[in-house]
C-alpha positions as CSV (number, residue, x, y, z in Angstrom):
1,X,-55.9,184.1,-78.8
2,X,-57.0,184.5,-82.4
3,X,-55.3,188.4,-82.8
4,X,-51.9,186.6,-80.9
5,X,-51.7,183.7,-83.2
6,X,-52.0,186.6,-85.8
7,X,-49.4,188.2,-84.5
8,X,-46.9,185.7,-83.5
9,X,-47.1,184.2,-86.9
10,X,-47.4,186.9,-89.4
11,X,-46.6,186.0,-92.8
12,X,-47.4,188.3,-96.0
13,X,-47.9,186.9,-99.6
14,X,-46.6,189.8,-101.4
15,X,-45.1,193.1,-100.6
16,X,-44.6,194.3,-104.2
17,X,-48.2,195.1,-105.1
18,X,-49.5,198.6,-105.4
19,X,-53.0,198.1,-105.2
20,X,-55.1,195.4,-102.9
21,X,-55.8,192.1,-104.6
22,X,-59.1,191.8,-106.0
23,X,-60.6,189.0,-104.4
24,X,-58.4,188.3,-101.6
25,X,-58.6,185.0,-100.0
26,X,-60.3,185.0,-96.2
27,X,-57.0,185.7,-93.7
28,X,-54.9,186.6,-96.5
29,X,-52.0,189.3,-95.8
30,X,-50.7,191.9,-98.4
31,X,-48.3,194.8,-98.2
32,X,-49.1,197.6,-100.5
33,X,-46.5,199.8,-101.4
34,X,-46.6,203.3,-102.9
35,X,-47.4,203.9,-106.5
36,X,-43.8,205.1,-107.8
């Protein structure tokens, strides 16, 4: 149920970063685009 709710309600809190945050929060999403 866990990996559904995951799913079903997917959010992101940022798509613009190119590398991983360093201390990401527990369930936090990112998006990490390609270094230009």
């Amino acid at each position: 149920m866990r990996r559904l709710d995951a799913l079903v309600h997917l959010s992101v809190g940022s798509a613009t970063r190119t590398q991983p945050p360093a201390t990401p929060q527990n369930g936090a999403r990112f998006l990490v685009a390609a270094d230009p």
